[in-house]
C-alpha positions in Angstrom: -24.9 -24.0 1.4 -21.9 -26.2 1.8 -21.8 -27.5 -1.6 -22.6 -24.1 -3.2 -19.4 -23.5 -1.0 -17.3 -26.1 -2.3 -18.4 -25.8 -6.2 -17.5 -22.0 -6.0 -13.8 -22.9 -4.2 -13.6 -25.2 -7.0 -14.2 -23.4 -9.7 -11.4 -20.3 -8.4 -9.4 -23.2 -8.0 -9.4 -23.9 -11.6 -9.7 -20.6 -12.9 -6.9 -19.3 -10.9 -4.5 -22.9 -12.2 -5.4 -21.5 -15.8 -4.6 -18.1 -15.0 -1.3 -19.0 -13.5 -0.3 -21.2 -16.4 -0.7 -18.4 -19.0 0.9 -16.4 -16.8 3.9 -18.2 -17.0 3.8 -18.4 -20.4 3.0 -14.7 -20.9 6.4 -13.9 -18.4 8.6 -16.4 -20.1 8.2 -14.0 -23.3 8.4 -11.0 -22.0 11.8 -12.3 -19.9 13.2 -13.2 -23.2 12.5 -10.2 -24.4 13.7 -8.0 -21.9 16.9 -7.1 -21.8 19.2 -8.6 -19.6 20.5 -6.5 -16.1 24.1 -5.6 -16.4 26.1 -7.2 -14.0 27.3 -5.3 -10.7 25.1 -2.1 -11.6 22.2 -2.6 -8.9 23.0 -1.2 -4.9 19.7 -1.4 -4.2 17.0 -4.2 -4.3 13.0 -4.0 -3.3 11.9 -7.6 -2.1 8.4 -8.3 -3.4 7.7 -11.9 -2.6 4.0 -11.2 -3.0 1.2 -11.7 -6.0 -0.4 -9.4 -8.3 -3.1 -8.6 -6.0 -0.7 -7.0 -3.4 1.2 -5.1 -5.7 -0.5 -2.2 -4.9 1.7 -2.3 -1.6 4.5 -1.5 -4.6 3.1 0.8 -6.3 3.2 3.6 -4.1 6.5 3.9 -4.4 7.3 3.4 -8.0 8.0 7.5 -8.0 10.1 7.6 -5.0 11.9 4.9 -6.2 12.5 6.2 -9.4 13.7 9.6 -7.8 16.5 7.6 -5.7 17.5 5.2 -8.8 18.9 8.6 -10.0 21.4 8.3 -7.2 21.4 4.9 -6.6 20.1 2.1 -9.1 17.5 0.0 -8.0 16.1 -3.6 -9.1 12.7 -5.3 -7.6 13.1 -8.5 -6.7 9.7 -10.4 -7.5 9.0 -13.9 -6.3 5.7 -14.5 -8.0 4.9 -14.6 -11.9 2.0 -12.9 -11.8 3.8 -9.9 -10.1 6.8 -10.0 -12.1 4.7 -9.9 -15.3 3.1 -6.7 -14.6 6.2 -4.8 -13.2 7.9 -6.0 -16.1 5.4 -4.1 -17.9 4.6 -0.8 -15.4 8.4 -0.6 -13.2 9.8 2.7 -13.6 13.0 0.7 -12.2 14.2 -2.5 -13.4 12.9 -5.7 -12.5 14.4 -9.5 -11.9 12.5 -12.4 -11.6 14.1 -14.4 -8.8 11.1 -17.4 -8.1 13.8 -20.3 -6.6 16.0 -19.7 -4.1 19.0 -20.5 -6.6 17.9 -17.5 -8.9 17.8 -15.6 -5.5 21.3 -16.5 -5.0 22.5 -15.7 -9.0 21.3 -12.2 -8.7 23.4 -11.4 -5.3 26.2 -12.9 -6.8 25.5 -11.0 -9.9 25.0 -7.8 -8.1 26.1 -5.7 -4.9 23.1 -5.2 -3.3 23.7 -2.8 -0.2 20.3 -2.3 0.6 17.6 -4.5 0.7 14.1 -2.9 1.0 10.5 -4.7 1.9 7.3 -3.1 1.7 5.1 -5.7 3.7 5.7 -9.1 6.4 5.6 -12.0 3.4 6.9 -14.9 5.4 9.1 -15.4 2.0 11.0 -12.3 3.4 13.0 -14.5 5.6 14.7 -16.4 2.4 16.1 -12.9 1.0 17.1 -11.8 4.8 19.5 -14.8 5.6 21.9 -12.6 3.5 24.0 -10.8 5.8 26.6 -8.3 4.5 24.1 -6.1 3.4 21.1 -3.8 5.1 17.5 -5.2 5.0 15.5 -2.4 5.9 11.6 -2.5 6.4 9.6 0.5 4.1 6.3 -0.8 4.6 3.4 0.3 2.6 2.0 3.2 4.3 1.4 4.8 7.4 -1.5 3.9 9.6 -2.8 3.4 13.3 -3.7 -0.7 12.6 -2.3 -3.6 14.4 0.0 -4.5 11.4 1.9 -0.9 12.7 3.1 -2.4 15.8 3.9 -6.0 14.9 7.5 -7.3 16.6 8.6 -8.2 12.9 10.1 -4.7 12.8 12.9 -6.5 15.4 13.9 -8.4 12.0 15.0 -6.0 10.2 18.6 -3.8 10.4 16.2 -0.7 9.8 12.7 0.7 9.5 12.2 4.0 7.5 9.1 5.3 9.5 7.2 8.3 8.9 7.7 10.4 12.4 7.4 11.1 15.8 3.8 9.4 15.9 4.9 6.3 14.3 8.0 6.1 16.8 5.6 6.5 20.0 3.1 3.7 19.0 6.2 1.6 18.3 7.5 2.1 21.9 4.7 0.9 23.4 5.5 -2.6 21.9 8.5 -3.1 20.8 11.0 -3.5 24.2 14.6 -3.4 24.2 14.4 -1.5 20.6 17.4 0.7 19.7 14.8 3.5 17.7 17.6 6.3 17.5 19.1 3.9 15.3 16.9 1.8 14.2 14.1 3.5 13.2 14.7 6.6 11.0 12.0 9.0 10.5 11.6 10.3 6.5 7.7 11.6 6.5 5.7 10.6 3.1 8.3 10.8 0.2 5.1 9.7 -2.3 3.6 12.9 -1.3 5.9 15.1 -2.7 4.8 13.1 -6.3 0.6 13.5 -5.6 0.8 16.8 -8.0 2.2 15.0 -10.5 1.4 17.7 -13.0 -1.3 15.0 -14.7 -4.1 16.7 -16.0 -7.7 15.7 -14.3 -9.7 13.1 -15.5 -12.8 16.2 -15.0 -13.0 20.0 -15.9 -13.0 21.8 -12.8 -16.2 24.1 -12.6 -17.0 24.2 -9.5 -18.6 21.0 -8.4 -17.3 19.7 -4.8 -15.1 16.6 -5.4 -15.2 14.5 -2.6 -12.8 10.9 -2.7 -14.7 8.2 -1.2 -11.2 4.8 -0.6 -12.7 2.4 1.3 -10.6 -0.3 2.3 -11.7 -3.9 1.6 -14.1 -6.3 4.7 -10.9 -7.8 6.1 -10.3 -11.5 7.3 -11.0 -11.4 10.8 -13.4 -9.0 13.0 -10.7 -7.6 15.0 -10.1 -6.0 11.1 -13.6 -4.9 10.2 -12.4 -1.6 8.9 -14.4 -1.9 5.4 -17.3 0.5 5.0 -18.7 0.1 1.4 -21.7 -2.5 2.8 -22.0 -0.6 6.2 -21.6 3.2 4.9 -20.5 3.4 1.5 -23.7 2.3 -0.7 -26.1 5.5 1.3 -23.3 7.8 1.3 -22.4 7.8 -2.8 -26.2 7.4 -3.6 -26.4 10.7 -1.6 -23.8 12.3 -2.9 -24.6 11.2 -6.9 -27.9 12.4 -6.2 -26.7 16.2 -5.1 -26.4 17.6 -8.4 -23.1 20.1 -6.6 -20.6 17.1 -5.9 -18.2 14.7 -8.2 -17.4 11.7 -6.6 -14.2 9.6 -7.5 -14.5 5.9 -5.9 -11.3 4.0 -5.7 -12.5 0.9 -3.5 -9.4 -1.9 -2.2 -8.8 -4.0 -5.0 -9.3 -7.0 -2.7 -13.1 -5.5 -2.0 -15.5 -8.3 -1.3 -12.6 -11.5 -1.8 -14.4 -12.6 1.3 -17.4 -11.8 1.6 -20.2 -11.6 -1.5 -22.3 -9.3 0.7 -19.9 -7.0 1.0 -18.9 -7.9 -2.9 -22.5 -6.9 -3.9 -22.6 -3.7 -2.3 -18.8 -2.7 -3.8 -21.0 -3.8 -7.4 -24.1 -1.4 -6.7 -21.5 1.7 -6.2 -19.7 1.1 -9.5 -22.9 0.6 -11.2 -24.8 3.9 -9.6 -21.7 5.6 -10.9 -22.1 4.1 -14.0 -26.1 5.4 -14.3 -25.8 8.9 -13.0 -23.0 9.8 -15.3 -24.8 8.3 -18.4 -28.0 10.4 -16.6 -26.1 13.3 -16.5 -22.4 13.7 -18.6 -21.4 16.5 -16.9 -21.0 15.2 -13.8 -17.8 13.0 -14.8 -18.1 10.9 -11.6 -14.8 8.3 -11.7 -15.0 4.4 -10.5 -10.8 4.7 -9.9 -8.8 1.0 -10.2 -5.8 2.3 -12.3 -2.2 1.9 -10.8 -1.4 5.2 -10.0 -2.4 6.5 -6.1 -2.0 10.3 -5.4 -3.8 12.5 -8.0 -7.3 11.5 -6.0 -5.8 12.5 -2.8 -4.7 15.6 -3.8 -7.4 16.5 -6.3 -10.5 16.1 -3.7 -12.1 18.6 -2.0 -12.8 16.2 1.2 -11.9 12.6 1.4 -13.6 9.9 3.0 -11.7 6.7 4.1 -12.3 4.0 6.0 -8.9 2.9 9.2 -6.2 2.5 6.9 -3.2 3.5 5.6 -5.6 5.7 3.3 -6.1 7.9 6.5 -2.5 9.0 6.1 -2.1 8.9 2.7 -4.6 11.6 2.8 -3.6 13.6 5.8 -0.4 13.9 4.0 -2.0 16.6 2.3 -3.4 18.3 5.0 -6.8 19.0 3.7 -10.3 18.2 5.1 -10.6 14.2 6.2 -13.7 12.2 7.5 -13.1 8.3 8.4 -16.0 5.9 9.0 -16.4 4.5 12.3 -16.5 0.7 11.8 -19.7 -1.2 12.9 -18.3 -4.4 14.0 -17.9 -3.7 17.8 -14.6 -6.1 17.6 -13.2 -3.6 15.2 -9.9 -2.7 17.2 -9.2 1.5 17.3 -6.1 3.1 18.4 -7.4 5.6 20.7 -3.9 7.4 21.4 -3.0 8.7 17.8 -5.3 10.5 15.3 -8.6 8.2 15.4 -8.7 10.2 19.2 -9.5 13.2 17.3 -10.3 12.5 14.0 -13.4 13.5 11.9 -15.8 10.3 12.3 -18.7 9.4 9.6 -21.1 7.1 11.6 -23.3 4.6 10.2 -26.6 3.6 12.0 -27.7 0.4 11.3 -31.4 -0.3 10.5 -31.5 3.3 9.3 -33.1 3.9 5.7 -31.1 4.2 3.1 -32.8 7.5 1.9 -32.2 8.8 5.8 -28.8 7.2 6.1 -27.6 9.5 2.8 -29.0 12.3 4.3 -27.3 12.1 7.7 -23.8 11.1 5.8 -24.6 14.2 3.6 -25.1 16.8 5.8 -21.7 15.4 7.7 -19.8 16.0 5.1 -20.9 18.9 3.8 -20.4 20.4 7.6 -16.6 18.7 7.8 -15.8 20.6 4.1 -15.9 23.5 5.6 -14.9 23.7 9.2 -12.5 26.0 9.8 -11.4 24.7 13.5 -11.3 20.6 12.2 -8.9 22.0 9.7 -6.8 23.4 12.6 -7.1 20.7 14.2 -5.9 18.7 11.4 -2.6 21.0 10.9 -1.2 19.6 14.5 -2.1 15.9 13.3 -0.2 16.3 10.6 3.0 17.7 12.0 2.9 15.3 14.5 2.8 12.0 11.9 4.9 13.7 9.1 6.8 16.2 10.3 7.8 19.0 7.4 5.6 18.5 4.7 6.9 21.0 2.6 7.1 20.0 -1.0 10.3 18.2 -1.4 11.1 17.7 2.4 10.0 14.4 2.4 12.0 13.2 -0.3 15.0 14.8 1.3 14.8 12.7 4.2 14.1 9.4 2.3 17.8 10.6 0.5 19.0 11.4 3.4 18.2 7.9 4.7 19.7 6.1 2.4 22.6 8.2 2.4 23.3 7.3 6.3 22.6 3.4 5.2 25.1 3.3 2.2 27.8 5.4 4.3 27.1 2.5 6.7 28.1 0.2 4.8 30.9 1.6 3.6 31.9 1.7 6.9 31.8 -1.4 7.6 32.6 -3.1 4.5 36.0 -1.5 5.2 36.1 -3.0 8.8 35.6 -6.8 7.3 37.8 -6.2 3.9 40.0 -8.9 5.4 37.4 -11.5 6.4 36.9 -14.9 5.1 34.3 -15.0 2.1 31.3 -17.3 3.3 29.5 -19.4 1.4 25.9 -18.2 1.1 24.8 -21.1 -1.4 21.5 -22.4 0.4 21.5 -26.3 -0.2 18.8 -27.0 2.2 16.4 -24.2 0.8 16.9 -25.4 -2.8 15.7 -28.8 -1.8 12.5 -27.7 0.8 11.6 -25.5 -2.3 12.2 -28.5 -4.6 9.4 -30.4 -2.2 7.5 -27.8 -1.8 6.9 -27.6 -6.1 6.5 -31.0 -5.9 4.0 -31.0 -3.6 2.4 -28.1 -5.6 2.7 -30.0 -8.8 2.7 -33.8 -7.8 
């Protein structure tokens, strides 16, 4: 088992040295072929220090971002090749490629960047944040009850843009001495305002019950055992394919089975049922969803069922029928004081057959689709999370936001007109990222 072990480390070692090298070669070209930023247009700038496999954390806000460049222009900030290539090519907003510290530094000086936004913890946030004279302000990537929700890391920043009042009291239980009326500045789900997109469906509608199955991916450590596809998902889709009266659309964590080949397997035997019941049957037009786009499933399906994620919210943004699986791993940690106290939960029995597994996960749904009173119950959920969720409320807020920040600075860029100009040239991080390449390439 061990060497099994190392050859297959091995071999994603190698693969992933190639991939990286024509990478680089792939952005080189399309850098040269860009065209250049003009010089002191850019007020805002989106730190994404991340790969290509966490640019989903991005994505979602490629239309809210594009709203607000209307106001304000806005540049991402990508660290990592394989990132930058693709939002050279999908970006609705402009994109630099800032990999050393010294292109970080060109760009500033090339720019006034008021307003610096991050959209997850990457450690390399701390090399864009030793910039003062300028607002870093934490966006995250969703809204959700997990541990990630509560980390102390929000301290770092000047702001957080959070979603509302239930965001601000599972904050307060952790973050002490915290100045939230200013600090943390409620703007609901901007992106929701931009899930009816006006795209047309990827399916006629005639009358089959679509129901979204997102499960998140297995996680790295038990006390994150939120992913369902091994534990739930395989019965529950066979069920559902098998119906004749529902459409699934499966849009699994595109980091589904990284870790574990189990779980890997089962992700595999989904797409492929998929695959054999639409051949079986064209009509049905089930969808296997990895495209870019996040929204148009959320506000297309009947019922959703996600697994404890950000998805949770995503979808109760909407404000229509919700089930979340309960996780099997006993270590799983569950917020028992926000939504998960009330929510809709599919349970998985283990041992059970998958033939009487489907069944049970069936008839739940089936019975959540049309509850009048967990629909009620919903409503005060998402009030309380959101707040106004009025088409185009959200956005106003987000605005509104970053109105108050730029005013801000205004305000206190006049204040310091007559300081000294520092330096902000980082000698020492040029030569630990210098090692640090060398190390990487030596």
């Amino acid at each position: 088992m061990g060497l099994k072990t190392d050859a297959r480390r091995a071999v994603k070692l190698a693969k992933n040295i190639i991939a990286s090298r024509r990478s680089q070669r792939a952005l080189g070209t399309a850098l040269a072929e860009a065209a250049p930023l003009e010089p002191g247009r850019y007020r805002i700038g989106v730190y994404f220090a991340d790969g290509k496999v966490n640019l989903y954390q991005l994505r979602q806000w490629y239309k809210p971002l594009a709203e607000l460049a209307k106001t304000y222009p806005v540049v991402i900030l990508s660290r990592a090749s394989g990132a930058a290539l693709a939002l050279l090519d999908e970006s609705p907003v402009p994109v630099a490629y800032v990999r050393r510290v010294a292109d970080l530094e060109q760009l500033i000086h090339d720019q006034q960047l008021q307003l610096i936004f991050y959209v997850n913890q990457n450690a390399k946030n701390f090399q864009m944040m030793r910039y003062g004279r300028r607002w870093h302000v934490f966006i995250n990537h969703g809204e959700s009850d997990k541990m990630y929700m509560t980390t102390n890391q929000f301290k770092a920043y000047d702001y957080a843009l959070i979603a509302g009042d239930a965001a601000r009291a599972r904050l307060g239980k952790v973050l002490w001495d915290y100045d939230f009326d200013k600090r943390a500045i409620p703007i609901g789900r901007p992106q929701a305002d931009h899930y009816h997109d006006g795209r047309e469906l990827p399916y006629p509608e005639d009358g089959r019950e679509v129901v979204l199955y997102a499960p998140t991916w297995e996680g790295d450590r038990a006390a994150a055992a939120y992913g369902s596809i091994a534990s739930h998902g395989v019965a529950l889709v066979t069920a559902l394919l098998a119906t004749g009266r529902h459409r699934v659309i499966y849009r699994p964590h595109p980091r589904s089975g990284v870790l574990d080949h189990e779980y890997a397997a089962a992700n595999r035997a989904i797409i492929d049922a998929i695959g054999a019941a639409n051949q079986a049957d064209p009509t049905a037009m089930h969808v296997y969803d990895d495209g870019r786009e996040l929204g148009w499933q959320l506000a297309a399906a009947d019922l959703a069922v996600v697994d404890i994620s950000a998805m949770v919210y995503d979808r109760l943004a909407t404000g229509k029928p919700l089930l979340i699986t309960r996780p099997l791993a006993p270590e799983a940690e569950i917020d028992t004081g926000g939504y998960l106290s009330a929510c809709e939960w599919l349970v998985a029995e283990p041992g059970t057959p998958l033939a009487q597994a489907g069944a049970a996960m069936l008839a739940r749904v089936d019975e959540v689709a049309h509850d009048q009173d967990a629909l009620d119950r919903l409503g005060h959920w998402v009030e309380r999370y959101f707040g106004d969720t009025t088409p185009g409320a959200a956005t106003a807020r987000f605005h509104g936001a970053v109105d108050h920040l730029m005013a801000e600075w205004e305000r206190f860029a006049t204040e310091h007109l007559d300081d000294e100009v520092i330096d902000e040239h980082d000698v020492e991080g040029e030569r630990a990222e210098s090692r640090a390449d060398e190390d990487a390439h030596g």
